[in-house]
C-alpha positions in Angstrom: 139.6 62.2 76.6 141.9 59.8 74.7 142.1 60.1 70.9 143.9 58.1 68.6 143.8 59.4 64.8 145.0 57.1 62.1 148.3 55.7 64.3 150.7 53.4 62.9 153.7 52.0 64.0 156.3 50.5 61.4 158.9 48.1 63.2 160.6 47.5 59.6 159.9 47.7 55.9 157.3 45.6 55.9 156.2 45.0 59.1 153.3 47.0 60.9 152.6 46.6 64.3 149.8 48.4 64.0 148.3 50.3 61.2 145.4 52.9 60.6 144.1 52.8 64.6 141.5 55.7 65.2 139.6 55.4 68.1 138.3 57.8 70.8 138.1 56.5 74.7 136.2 57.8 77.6 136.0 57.0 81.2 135.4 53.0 82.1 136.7 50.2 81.2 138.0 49.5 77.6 138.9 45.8 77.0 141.7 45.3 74.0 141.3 42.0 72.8 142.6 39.8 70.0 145.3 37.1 69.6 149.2 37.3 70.7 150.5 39.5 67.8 147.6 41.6 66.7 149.5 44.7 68.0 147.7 45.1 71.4 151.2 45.9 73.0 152.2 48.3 70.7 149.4 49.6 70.7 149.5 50.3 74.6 153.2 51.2 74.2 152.3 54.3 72.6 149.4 55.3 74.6 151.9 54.7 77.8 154.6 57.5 75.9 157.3 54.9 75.7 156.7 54.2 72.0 155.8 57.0 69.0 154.0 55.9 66.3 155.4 56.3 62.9 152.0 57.7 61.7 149.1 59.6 63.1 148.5 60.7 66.6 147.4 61.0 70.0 146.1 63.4 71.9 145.2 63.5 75.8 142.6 66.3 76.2 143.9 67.8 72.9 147.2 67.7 73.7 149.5 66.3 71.2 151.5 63.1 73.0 154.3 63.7 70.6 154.9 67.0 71.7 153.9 67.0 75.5 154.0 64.0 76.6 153.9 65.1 80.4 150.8 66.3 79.9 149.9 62.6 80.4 152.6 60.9 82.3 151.5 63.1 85.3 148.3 61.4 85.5 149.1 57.6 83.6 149.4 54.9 85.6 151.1 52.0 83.6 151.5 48.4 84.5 153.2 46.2 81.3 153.4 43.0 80.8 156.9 42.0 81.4 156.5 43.7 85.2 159.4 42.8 87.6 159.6 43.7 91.1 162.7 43.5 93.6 162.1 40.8 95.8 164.2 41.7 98.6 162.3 44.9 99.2 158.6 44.8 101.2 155.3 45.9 99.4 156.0 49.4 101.3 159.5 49.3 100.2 159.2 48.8 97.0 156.3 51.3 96.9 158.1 53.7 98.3 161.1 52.9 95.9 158.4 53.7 93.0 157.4 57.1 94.4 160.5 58.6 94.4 161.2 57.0 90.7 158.1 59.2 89.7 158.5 61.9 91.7 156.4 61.9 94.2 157.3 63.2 97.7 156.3 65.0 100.6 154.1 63.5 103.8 151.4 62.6 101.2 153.6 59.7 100.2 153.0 57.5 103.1 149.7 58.4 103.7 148.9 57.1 100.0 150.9 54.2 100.1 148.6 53.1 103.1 145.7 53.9 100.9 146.8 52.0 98.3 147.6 48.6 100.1 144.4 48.5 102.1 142.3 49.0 98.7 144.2 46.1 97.3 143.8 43.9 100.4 147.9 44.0 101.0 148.2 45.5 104.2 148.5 42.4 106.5 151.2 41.6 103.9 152.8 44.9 103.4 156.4 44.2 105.7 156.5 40.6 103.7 159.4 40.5 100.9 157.6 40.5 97.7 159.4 37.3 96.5 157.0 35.3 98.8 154.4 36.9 97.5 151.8 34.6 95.2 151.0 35.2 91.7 148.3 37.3 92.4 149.7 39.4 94.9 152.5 40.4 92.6 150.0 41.1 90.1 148.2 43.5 92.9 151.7 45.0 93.8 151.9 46.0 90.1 148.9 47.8 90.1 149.5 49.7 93.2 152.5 51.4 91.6 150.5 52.0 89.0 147.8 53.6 90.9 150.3 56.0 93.4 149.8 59.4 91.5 146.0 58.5 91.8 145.8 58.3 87.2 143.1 59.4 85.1 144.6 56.9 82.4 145.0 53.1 83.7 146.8 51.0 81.1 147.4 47.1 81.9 148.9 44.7 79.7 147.8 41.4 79.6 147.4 41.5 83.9 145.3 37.8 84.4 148.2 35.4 82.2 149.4 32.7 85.0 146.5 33.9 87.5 144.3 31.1 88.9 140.8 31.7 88.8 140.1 33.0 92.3 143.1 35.1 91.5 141.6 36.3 88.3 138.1 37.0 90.1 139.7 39.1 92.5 141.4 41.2 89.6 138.4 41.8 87.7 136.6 42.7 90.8 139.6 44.8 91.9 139.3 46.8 87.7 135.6 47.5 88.2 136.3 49.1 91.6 138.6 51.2 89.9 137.1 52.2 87.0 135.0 55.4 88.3 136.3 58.5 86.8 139.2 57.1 85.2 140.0 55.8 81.8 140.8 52.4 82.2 142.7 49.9 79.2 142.5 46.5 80.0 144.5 44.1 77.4 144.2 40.1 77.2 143.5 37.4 75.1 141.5 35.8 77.6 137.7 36.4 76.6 135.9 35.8 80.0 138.3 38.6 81.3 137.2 41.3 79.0 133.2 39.9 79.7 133.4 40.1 82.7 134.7 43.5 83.1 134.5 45.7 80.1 132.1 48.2 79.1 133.7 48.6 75.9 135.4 46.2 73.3 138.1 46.6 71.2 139.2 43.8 68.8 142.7 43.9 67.1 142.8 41.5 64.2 146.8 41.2 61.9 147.8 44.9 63.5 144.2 46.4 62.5 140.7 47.3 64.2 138.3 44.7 63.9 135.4 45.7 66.4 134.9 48.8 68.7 131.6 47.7 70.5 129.8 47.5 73.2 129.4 43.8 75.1 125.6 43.7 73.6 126.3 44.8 70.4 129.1 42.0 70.1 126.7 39.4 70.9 124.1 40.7 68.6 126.2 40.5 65.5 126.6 36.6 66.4 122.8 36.4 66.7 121.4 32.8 65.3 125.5 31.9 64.0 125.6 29.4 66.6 124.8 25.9 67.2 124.8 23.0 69.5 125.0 19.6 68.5 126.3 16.7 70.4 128.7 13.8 68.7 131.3 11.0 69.6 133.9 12.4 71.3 136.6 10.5 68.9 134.8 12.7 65.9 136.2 15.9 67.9 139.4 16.5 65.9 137.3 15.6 62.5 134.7 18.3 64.0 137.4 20.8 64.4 138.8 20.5 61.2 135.4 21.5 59.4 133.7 23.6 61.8 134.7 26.5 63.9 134.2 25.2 67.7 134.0 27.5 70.3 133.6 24.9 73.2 133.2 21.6 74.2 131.1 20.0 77.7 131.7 15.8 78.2 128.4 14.0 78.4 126.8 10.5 79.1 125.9 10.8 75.5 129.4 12.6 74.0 130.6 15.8 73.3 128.4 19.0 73.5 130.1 21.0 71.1 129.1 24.4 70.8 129.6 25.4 66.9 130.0 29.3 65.0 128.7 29.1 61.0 126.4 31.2 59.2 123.8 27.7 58.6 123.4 24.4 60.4 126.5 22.6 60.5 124.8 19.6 61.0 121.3 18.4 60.5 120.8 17.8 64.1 122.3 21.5 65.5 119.9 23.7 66.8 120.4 27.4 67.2 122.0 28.7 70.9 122.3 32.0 72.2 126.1 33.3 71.8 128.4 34.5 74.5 131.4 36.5 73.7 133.7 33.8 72.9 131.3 32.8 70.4 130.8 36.5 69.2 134.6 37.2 69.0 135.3 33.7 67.0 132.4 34.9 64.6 134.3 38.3 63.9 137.6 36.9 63.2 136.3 34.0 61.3 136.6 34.5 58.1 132.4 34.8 56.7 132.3 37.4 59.7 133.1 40.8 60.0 136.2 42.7 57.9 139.0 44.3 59.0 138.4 47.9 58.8 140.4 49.8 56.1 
């Protein structure tokens, strides 16, 4: 059990990374979405221990983070962002590189290690340097550091940005494999990531919650808020200065725009069901849903 009472993290004065966060996370997969600045970083920067908030707390099965933060960096597995590896060194290498940084010895190193890079399809690759390793691969090599002291907490920071698609399949596929008796975080501002994956939804929103939901419930609350409509395609920008547009399809006929507003935007619109691009642009639009205070 994660728990997260009232956090806030001040970087200034004025400026709040994030402010008033309570929230209380179980085993699966939690998907932390919302737009580049909302605070999803920090936010994950403090669950990882490298960051304390300036308010509030968190607690990892009661214990206070603050005050024991080994109670959780024994079983965290962490992989940020920004996350470099040495090209020079193999996948087992560099693995074994990462043990040692977190302590881990003995003969159930190597054994793990193997594990490790046959779950994550890197064996036949595993004597290769890592700087002629593909996009996704590194991506794969960063969560199998992550995943070497076996965690109960799984944090990953925006994991899918410069992915292909294939690439980005394979990761999700990879997350829900993983998710079984562990606590996993999964941040992005890619919607079809967290959709595909995520048994739970969290929406940050200017440094505060927005939406802790479940997929389902997400759609519901954009229930008959969007339309379809098709028009010229040189109306677009016009289009997408009065209406919110969540997507648009080419057409022998023009644009099939797909539209979020609380009425018809136009007289020939008719009602669609909503997917969770729709549901999240209906949250953060301004007639729907408030930041909670």
């Amino acid at each position: 059990m994660l728990t997260i009472e009232k956090v806030g993290k001040r970087y200034n004065k004025d400026f709040w990374g994030i402010k008033d966060i309570s929230l209380e996370l179980n085993s699966g997969i939690i998907g932390l979405l919302g737009p580049n600045g909302a605070g999803k970083s920090t936010l994950m920067r403090i669950l990882a221990t490298i960051s304390q908030p300036t308010e509030g707390r968190v607690t990892w099965n009661g214990s206070d983070l603050a005050a024991y933060p080994d109670e959780l960096r024994n079983v965290l597995g962490y992989l940020p962002q920004d996350f470099g590896v040495y090209p020079n060194l193999t996948a087992v290498e560099f693995l074994q590189y990462m043990a040692a940084v977190k302590g881990l010895g003995g003969s159930q190193v190597k054994r793990r290690i193997d594990e490790i890079l046959e779950l994550l399809n890197l064996n036949s690759a595993r004597k290769r340097k890592i700087g002629g390793y593909s996009g996704g691969m590194k991506q794969r090599i960063g969560i199998a550091q992550a995943l070497l002291n076996d965690p109960k907490l799984l944090i990953i920071d925006e994991p899918t940005v410069g992915l292909d698609p294939e690439e980005r399949m394979r990761f999700r596929n990879l997350l829900a494999d993983l998710s079984k008796e562990r606590i996993i975080i999964f941040s992005t501002h890619i919607v079809s990531d967290i959709e595909a994956t995520a048994d739970r939804i969290i929406i940050l929103a200017k440094s505060r919650l927005l939406a802790d939901e479940t997929p389902s419930q997400l759609l519901k609350q954009a229930e008959g808020k969007v339309w379809s409509t098709v028009i010229p395609e040189n109306q677009l920008h016009e289009a997408r200065s009065k209406w919110l547009i969540s997507g648009s399809v080419r057409t022998e006929n023009g644009l099939r725009v797909r539209m979020v507003a609380e009425g018809a935007p136009t007289p020939q619109a008719v009602k669609v069901a909503p997917d969770l691009e729709d549901a999240y642009l209906y949250l953060r639009s301004d007639f729907g849903g408030t930041v909670h205070e």
